[in-house]
C-alpha positions as CSV (number, residue, x, y, z in Angstrom):
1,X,0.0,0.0,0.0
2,X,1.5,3.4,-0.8
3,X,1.5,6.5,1.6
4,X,2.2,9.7,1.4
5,X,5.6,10.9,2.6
6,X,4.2,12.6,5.7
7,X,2.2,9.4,6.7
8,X,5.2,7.2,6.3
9,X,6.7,9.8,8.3
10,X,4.7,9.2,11.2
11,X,4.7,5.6,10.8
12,X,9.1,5.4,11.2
13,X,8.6,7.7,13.8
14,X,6.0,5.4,15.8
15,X,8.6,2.2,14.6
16,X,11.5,3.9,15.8
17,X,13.0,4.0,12.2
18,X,14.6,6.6,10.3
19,X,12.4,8.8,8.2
20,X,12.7,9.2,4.4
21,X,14.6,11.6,2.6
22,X,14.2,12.3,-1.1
23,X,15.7,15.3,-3.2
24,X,12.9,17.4,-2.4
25,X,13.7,17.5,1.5
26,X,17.4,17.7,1.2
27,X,17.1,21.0,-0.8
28,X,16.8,23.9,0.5
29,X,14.1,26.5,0.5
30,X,13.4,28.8,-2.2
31,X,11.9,32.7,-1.0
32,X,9.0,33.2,-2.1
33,X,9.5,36.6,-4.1
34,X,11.6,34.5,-6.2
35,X,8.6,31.5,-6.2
36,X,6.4,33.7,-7.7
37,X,8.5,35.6,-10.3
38,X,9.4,32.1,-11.2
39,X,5.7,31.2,-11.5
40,X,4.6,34.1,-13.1
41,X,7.3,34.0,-16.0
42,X,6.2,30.0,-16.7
43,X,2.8,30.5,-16.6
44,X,2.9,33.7,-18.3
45,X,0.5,35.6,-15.7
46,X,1.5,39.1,-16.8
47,X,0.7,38.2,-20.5
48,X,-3.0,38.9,-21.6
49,X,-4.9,35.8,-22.3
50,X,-8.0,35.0,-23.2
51,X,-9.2,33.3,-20.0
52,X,-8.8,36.4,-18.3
53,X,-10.4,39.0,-21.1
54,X,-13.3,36.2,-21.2
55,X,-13.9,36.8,-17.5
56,X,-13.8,40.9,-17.6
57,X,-16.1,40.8,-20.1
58,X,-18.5,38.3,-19.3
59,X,-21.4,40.2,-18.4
60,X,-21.5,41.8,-21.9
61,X,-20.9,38.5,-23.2
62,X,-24.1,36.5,-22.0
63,X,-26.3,39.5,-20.7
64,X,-29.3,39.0,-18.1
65,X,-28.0,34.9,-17.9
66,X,-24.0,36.0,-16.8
67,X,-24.7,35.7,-13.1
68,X,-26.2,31.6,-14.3
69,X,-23.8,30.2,-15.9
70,X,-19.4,30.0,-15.4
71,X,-16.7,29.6,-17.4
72,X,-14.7,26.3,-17.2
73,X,-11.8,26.8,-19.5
74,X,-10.6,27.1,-23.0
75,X,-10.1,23.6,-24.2
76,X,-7.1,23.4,-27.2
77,X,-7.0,26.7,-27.4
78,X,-9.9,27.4,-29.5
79,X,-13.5,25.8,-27.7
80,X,-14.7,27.3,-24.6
81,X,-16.4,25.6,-22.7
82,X,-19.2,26.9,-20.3
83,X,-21.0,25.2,-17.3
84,X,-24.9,26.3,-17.2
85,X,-27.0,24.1,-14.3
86,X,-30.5,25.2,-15.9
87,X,-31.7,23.3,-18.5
88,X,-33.8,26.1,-20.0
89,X,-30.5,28.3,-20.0
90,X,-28.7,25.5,-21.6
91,X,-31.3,25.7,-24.8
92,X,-31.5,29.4,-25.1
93,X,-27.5,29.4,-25.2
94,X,-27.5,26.8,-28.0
95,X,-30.1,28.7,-30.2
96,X,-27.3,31.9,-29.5
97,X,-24.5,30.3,-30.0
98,X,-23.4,31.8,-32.7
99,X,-24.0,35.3,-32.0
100,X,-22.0,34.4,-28.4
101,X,-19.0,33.3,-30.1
102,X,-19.2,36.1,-32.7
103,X,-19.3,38.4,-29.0
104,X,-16.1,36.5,-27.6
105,X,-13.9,36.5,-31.5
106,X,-14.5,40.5,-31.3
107,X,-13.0,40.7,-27.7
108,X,-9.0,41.4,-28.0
109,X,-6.9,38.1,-27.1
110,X,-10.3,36.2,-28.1
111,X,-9.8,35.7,-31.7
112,X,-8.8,31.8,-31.7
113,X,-11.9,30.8,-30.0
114,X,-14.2,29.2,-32.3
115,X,-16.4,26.9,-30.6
116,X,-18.6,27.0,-27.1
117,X,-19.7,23.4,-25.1
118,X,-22.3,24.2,-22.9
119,X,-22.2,21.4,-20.2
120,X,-25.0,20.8,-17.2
């Protein structure tokens, strides 16, 4: 059966054995003004995106239903895909589907979005 390292942890200590050490816990800590520089350059969270133009503009996006339904994510860069409880709300944002994507592709950042998934 496999444990995480902290529960094996407390199982050598309760044995009396030594604990385990990987690479991880022999290196030393990093500051966290350099994690997050490091993080922000690999996820590229300065950089505009679409994700986050798609959330600023969301109310003009969907109108009246905004408040109903969520963004998920972008899936391969090009289908968004939106999570809408109401089955009634569902229907209505298939029959304006088209005019929502034409919404998003006319937002900056937004252009590579063709397709919308609406999921329950």
């Amino acid at each position: 059966m496999n444990f995480s390292k902290n529960t094996e942890d407390i199982i050598a200590d309760f044995r009396g054995l030594p604990r385990t050490t990987t690479a991880s816990s022999k290196r030393p800590p990093m500051l966290l003004d350099n994690l997050l520089v490091l993080l922000t350059e690999r996820y590229k969270l300065e950089e505009p995106s679409a994700e986050r133009t798609l959330v600023e503009h969301w109310g003009e996006i969907f109108g009246s239903i905004a408040g109903r339904c969520n963004p998920v994510r972008i899936k391969d860069d090009h289908t968004l895909v939106v999570s809408v409880t109401n089955q009634t709300l569902r229907s209505e944002l298939q029959f304006r589907k088209r005019s929502i994507i034409k919404k998003i592709q006319s937002l900056p950042n937004c252009k590579t979005v063709r397709e919308l998934v609406i999921r329950g």
